[in-house]
C-alpha positions as CSV (number, residue, x, y, z in Angstrom):
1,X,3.7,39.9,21.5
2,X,6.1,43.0,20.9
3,X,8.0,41.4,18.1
4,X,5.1,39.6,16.4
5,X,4.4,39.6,12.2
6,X,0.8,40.2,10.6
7,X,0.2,38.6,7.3
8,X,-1.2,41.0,4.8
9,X,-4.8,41.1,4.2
10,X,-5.9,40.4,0.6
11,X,-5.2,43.3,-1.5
12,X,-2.6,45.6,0.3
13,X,0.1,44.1,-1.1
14,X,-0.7,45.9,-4.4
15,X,-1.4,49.0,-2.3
16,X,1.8,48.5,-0.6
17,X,4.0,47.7,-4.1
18,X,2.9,50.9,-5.7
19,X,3.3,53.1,-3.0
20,X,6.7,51.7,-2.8
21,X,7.5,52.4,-6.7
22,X,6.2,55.8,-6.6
23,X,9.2,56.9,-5.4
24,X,11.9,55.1,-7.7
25,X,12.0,52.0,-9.7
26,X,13.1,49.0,-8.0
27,X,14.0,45.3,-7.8
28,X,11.8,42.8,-6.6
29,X,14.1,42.2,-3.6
30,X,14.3,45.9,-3.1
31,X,10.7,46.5,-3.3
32,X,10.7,43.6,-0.4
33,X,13.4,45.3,1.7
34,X,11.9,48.9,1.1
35,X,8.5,47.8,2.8
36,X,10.1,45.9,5.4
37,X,12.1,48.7,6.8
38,X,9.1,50.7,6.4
39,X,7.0,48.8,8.7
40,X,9.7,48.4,10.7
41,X,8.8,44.2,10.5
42,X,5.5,43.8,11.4
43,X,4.0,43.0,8.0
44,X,5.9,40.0,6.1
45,X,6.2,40.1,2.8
46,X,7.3,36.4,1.2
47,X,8.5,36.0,-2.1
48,X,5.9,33.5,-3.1
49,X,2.9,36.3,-3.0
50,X,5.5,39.3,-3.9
51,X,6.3,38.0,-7.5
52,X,2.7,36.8,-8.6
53,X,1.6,40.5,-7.3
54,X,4.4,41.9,-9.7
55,X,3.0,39.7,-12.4
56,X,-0.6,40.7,-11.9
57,X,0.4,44.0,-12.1
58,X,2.4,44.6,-15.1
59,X,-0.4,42.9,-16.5
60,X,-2.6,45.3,-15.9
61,X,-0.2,47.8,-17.0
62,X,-0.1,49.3,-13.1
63,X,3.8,48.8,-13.9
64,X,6.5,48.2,-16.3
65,X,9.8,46.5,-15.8
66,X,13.1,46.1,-17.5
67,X,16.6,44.5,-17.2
68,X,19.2,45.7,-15.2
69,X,22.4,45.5,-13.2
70,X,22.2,45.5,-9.4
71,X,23.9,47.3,-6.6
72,X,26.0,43.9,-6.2
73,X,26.1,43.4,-9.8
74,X,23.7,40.8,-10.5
75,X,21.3,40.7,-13.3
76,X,17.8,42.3,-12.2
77,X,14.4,42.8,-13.3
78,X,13.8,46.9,-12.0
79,X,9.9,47.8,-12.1
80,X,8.5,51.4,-12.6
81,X,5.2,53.0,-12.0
82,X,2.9,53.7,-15.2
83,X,0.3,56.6,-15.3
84,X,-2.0,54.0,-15.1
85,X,-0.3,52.7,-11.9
86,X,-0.4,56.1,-10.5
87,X,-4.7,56.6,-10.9
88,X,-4.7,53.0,-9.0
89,X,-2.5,54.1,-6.5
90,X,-4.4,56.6,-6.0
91,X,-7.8,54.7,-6.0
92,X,-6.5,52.1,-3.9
93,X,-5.4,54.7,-1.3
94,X,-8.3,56.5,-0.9
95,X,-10.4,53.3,-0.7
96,X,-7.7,52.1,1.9
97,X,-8.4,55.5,3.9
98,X,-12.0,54.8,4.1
99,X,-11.9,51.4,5.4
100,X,-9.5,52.4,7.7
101,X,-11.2,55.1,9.1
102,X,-14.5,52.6,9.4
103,X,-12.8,50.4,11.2
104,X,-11.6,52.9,13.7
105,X,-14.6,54.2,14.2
106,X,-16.0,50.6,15.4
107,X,-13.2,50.7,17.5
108,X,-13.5,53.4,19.2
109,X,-17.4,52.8,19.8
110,X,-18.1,52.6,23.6
């Protein structure tokens, strides 16, 4: 299956969100877009696990968000990075590295 989706597995999305807003701040629907593009669509990100994952976060105080005006002029909720979002990036991404590079190696075992 060339054209087929994955769902996420628990806990990338964060990964996926902050590594998205460490660039610039963004709109939910942006933040969507960005990662779709990236993965040129082979992870789906819906809308109903997108915005609780926002949530979560500025909870923690990974991000912040504020009002704004949109590329098309509609009223939108743009979210930043915190310092403290930065250290979990970073956390998460080495963590993701290491599973990663487990699971390879199983893999690759002959």
């Amino acid at each position: 299956m060339a054209n087929a989706r994955t769902d996420l597995m628990q806990g990338t999305l964060e990964l996926l969100i902050l590594k998205t807003l460490s660039k610039e701040q963004m709109h939910g629907y942006g933040i969507a877009q960005r990662i779709h593009e990236t993965v040129e669509d082979s992870l789906r990100v819906e809308d109903g696990s997108l915005y609780p994952a926002l949530y979560r976060m500025e909870k923690r105080g990974w991000i912040s968000s504020e009002w704004g005006t949109s590329d098309n002029n509609r009223r939108a909720k743009y979210y930043k990075l915190t310092k403290t979002g930065r250290r979990q990036l970073a956390a998460q991404a080495d963590n993701w590295a290491r599973i990663a590079h487990a699971v390879t190696r199983i893999l690759e075992a002959t």
